[in-house]
C-alpha positions in Angstrom: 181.4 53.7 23.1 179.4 52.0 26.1 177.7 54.9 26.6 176.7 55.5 23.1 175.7 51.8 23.0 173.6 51.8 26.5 172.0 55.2 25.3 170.3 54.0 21.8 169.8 50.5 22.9 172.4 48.9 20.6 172.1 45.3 22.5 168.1 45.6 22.1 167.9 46.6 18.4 170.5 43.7 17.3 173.0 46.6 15.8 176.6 47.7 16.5 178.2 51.7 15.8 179.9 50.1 12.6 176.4 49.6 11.2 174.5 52.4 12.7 176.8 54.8 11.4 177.0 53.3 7.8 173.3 53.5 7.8 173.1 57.2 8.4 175.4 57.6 5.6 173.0 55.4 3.7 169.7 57.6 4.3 172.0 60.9 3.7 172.8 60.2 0.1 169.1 58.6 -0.3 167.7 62.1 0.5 170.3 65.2 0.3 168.7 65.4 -2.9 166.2 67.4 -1.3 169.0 70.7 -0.8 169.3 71.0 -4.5 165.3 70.8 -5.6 163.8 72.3 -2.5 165.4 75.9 -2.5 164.5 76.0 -6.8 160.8 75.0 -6.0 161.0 77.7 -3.0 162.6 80.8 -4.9 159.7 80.8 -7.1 157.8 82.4 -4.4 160.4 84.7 -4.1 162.6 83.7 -1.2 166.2 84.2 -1.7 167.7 80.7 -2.9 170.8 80.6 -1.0 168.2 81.3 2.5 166.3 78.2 1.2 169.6 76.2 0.9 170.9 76.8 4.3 167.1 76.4 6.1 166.4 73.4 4.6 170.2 72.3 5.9 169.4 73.2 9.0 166.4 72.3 9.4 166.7 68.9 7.9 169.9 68.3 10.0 168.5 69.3 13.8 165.2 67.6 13.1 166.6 64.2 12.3 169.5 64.7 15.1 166.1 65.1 17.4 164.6 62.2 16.1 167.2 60.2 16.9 167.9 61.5 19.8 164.4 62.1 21.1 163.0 58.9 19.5 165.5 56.9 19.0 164.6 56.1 15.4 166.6 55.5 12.4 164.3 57.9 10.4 165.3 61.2 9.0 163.7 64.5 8.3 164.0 67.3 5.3 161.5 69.7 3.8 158.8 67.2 2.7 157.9 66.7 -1.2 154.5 67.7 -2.0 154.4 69.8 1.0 157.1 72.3 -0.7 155.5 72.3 -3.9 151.7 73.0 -2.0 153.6 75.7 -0.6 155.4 77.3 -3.6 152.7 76.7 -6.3 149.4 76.3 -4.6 149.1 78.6 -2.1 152.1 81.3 -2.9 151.6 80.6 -6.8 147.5 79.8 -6.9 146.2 81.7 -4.0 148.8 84.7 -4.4 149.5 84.6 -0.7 152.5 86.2 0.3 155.4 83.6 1.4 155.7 85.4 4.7 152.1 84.6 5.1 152.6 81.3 4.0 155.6 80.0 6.9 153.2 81.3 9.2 150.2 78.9 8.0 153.6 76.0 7.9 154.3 77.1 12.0 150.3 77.0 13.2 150.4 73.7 11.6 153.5 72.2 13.0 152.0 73.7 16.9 148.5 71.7 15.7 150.4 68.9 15.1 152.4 69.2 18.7 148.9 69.9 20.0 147.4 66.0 18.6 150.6 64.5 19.7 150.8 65.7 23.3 146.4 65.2 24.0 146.6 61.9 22.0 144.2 63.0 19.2 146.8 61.2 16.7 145.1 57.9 17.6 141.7 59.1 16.5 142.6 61.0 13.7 144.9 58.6 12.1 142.8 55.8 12.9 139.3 56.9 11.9 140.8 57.8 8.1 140.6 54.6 6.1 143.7 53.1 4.9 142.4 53.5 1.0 141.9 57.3 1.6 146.2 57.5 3.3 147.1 55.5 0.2 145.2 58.0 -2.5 146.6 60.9 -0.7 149.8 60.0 -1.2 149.3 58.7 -4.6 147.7 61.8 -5.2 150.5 64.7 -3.9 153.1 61.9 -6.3 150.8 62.4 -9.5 150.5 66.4 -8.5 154.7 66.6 -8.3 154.9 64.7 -12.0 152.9 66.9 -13.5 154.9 69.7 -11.7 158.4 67.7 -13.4 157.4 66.9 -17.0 156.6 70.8 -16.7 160.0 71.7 -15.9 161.5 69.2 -18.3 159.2 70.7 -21.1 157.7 67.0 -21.4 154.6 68.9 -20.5 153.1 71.7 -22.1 150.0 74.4 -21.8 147.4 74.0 -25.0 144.3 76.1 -26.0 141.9 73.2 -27.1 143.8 70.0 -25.1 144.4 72.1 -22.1 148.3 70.3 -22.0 149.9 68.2 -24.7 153.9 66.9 -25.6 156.6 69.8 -25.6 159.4 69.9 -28.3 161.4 66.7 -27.5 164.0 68.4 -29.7 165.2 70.8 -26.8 168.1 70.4 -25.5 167.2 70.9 -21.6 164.2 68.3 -22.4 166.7 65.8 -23.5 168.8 66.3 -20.8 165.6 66.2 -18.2 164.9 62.8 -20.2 168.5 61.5 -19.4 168.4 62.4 -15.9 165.4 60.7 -14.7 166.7 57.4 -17.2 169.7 57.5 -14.9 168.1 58.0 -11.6 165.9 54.7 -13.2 168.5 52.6 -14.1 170.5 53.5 -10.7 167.8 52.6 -8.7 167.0 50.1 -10.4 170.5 48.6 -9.2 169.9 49.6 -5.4 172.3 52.7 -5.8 170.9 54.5 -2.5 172.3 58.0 -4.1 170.4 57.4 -7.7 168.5 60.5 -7.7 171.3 62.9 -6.6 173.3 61.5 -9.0 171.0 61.7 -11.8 171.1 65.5 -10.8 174.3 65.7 -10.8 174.7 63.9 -14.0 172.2 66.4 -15.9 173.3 69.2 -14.7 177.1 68.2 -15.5 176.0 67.6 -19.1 174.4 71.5 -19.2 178.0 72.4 -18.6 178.9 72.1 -22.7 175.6 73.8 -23.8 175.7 77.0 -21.7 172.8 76.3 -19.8 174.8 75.0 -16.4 176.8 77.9 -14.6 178.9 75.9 -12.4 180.3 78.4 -9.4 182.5 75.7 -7.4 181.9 73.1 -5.0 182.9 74.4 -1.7 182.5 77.7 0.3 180.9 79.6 3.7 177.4 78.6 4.1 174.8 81.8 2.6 173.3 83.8 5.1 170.1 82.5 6.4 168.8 85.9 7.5 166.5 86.4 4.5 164.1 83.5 5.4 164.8 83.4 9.2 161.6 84.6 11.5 159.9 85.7 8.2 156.9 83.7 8.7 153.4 86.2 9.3 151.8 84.4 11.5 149.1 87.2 12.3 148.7 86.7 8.4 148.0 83.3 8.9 145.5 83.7 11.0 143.1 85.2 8.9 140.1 83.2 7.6 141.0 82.7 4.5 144.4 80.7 4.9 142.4 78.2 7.8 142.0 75.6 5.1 145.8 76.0 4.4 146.9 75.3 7.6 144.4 72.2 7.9 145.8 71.1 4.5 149.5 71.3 5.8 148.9 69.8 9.2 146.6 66.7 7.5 149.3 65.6 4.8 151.9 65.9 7.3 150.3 63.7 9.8 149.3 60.8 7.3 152.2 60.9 5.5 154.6 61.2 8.6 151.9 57.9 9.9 152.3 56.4 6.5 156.3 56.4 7.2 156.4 55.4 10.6 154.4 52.3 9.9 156.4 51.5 6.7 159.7 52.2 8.3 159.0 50.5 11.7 157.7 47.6 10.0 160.3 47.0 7.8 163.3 47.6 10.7 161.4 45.1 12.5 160.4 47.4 15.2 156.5 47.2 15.4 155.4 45.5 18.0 153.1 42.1 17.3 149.9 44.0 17.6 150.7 46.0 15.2 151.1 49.8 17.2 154.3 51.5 17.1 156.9 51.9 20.1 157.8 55.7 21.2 155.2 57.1 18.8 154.5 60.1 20.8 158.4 61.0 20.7 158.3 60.3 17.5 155.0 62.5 16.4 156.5 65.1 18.7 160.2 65.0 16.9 158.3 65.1 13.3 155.8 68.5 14.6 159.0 70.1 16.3 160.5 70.1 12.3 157.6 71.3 11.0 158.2 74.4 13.7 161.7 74.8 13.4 161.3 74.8 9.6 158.9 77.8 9.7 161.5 79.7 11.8 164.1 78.9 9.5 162.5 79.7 6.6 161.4 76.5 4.6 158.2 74.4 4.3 157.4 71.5 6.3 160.0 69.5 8.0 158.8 65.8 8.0 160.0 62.8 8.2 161.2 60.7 5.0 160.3 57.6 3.6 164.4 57.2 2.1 164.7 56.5 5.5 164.8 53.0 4.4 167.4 53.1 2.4 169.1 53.3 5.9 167.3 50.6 7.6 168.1 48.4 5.0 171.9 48.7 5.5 171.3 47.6 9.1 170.0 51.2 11.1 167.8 50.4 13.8 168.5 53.1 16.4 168.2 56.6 16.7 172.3 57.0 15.9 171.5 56.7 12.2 169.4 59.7 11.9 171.8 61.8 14.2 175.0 61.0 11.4 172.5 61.7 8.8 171.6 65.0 10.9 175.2 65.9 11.3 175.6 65.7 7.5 172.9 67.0 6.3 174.5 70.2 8.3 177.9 69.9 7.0 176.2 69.9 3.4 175.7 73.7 4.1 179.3 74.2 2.8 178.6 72.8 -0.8 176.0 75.7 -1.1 178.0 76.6 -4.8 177.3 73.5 -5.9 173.5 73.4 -5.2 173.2 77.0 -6.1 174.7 75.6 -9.6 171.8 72.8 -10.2 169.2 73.9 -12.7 165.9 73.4 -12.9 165.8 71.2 -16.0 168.5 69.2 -13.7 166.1 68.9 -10.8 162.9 68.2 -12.3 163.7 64.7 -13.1 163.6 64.0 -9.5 160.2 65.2 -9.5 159.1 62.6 -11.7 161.1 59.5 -10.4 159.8 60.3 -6.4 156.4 60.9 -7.8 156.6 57.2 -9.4 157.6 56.2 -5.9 154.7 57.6 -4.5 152.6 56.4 -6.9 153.5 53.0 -5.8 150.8 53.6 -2.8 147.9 52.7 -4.7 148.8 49.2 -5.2 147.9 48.6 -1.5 144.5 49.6 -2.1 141.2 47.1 -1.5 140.5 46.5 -5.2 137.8 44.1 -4.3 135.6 46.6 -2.7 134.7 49.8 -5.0 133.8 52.0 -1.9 137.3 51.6 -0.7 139.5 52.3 -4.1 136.9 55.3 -6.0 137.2 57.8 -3.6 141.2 56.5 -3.6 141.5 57.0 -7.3 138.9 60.0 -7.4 141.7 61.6 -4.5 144.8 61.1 -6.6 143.7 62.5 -10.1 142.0 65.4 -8.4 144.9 66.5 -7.1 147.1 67.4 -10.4 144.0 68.0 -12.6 142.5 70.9 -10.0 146.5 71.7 -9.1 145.3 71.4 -5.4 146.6 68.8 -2.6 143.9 70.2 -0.4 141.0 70.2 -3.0 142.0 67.0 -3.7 142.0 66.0 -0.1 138.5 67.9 0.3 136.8 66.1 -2.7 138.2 62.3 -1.9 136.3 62.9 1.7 133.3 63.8 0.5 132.9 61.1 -1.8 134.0 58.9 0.3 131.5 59.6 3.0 128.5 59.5 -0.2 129.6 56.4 -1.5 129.9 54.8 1.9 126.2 56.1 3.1 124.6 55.2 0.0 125.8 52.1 -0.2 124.3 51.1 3.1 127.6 51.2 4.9 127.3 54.8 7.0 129.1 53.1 9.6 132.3 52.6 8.2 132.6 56.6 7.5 134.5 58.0 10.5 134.2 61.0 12.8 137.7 63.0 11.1 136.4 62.1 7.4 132.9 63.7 8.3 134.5 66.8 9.7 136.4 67.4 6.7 134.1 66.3 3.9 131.7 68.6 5.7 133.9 71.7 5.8 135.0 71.0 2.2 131.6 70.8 0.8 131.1 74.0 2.7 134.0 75.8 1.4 133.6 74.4 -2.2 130.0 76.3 -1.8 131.4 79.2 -1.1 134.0 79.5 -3.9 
């Protein structure tokens, strides 16, 4: 016990193993969510499912064990939302790269990322993006993952002259979709920190009567993990063509991994006064390490997860929270029957509700000043109407970087949003 108490600073952070311990518990049944709706959004590239399942155990468990341990942070990691759906319906799905191809582009970013966090490029990168530009970025990838949901719950259908319009409400998986995200609502809404696995639980439970759940158990050995495991092409990646997918992972990965450390640190009260974060390298490090490790297992990016504060709100304020939530996140590898059960109508739902988390960003935004919140707003609704995190990324640069100029104001532009609107005017042109 001293030991574990001297090592994670237990005396410093105000905190006891009691608390730490409940905490990690906390942020595990904020997030494990993510080992039922990850491996469906991933098999539709063609990976095997039960692969998915036991990668994104894995690599959701030894990640957050080395942010704890590493960092000693009470924040978790797990294949990041938005970042799996890029993945599976974007660049597998839109580009028609093959998924092989695809871990590669995941692993080049996650070494980029180790790359900014060892030479200290974070600072410039993350600081010379504007705050309005973070917040419509993740606004944006939360909007893209609705319209992804309401797809799979049939709220959301294809049209000839509308281009999408209202599915048949009458269907009974889009009634059950409906009920699912109403629970996850009114859970949350209560401060249940397991709302959204529940609600997935819930819908898929009620599939049972109808035929359209095939429960298979509960408990079992964890699926082979061969299928997935060193797949990634990274020669493949390489190639010209996939450079803007590796800058696409490696950008939303850093802001939104920034975006959480700020929020997170903030609200466990470990920021200092001026505002900068203790142990951010370790921290930066820990996050680009998941990001590798994913690839090798054989999921998409590894970061780190805003349900983290789910956690920190119980009391977590060292790094022992996110090594319980590690250790369970790789004892959930034996309830691969019950994942493997969960529909898709079941885990669409939880598309929706985290996308209506995310979409929460944009209140943050400077609505006083309208070269600060139109290229925001122009970044969120480009990316579900092009289908495109990085188009949307590419097109909120550049008019941010017009708006700024011609309005006299060249000088609040920064050095990382020219390079990027630059290069995505140029590859726009090309198209």
């Amino acid at each position: 016990m001293n030991v574990v108490s001297a090592y994670f600073r237990f005396a410093e952070a105000g905190t006891n193993l009691r608390t730490e311990i409940l905490a990690g518990i906390t942020t595990w049944l904020a997030m494990v969510y993510i080992v039922a709706v990850n491996p469906g959004i991933l098999a539709t590239t063609g990976m095997d499912h039960g692969a998915v399942f036991a990668a994104t155990c894995i690599g959701a468990g030894l990640a957050s064990i080395a942010m704890g341990l590493y960092a000693n942070y009470p924040l978790a990691l797990a294949p990041g939302m938005g970042l799996n759906a890029y993945f599976a319906f974007v660049v597998v799905g839109g580009m028609h790269v093959p998924w092989q191809v695809a871990l590669g582009a995941v692993f080049l970013s996650g070494l980029l990322f180790l790359a900014v966090s060892l030479l200290r490029l974070r600072e410039w990168l993350i600081n010379t993006i504007p705050l309005s530009l973070k917040l419509g970025i993740g606004a944006g990838i939360g909007l893209f993952l609705a319209l992804i949901g309401l797809e799979g719950m049939g709220l959301v259908v294809a049209h000839p002259a509308t281009l999408v319009t209202l599915g048949h409400l009458a269907t009974t998986k889009t009634l059950l979709g409906c009920l699912g995200f109403v629970v996850m609502a009114a859970l949350a809404a209560r401060g249940v920190s397991a709302s959204v696995l529940i609600g997935i639980l819930v819908t898929a439970a009620a599939g049972i009567p109808f035929g359209l759940t095939n429960f298979t158990g509960i408990v079992s050995a964890p699926p082979s993990i061969a299928p997935t495991f060193l797949q990634m092409d990274i020669s493949g990646a390489l190639g010209l063509g996939i450079v803007s997918v590796v800058l696409t992972f490696f950008l939303v990965d850093l802001l939104d991994n920034a975006g959480t450390l700020i929020a997170t640190t903030h609200r466990a009260g470990l920021m200092r006064p001026d505002g900068t974060v203790p142990r951010l390298r370790q921290a930066l490090t820990a996050d680009s390490g998941g990001a590798i490790m994913g690839s090798v297992l054989g999921t998409s990016t590894v970061t780190s997860y805003i349900e983290s504060a789910a956690g920190i709100q119980a009391g977590g304020r060292t790094g022992l929270a996110a090594v319980v939530t590690g250790l369970l996140f790789l004892a959930t590898m034996f309830f691969a029957p019950l994942a493997t059960s969960i529909p898709g109508f079941a885990t669409a739902p939880a598309l929706v509700f985290v996308a209506c988390l995310m979409a929460r960003a944009l209140r943050d935004v400077n609505w006083d000043d309208m070269t600060d919140y139109l290229p925001a707003i122009v970044t969120a609704i480009a990316m579900p109407f092009t289908f495109s995190i990085a188009t949307g990324i590419g097109v909120g640069f550049i008019v941010h970087a017009l708006v700024k100029t011609l309005a006299g104001r060249p000088r609040e532009v920064g050095g990382a949003v020219w390079l990027i609107a630059v290069a995505s005017a140029a590859k726009f042109a090309l198209q």
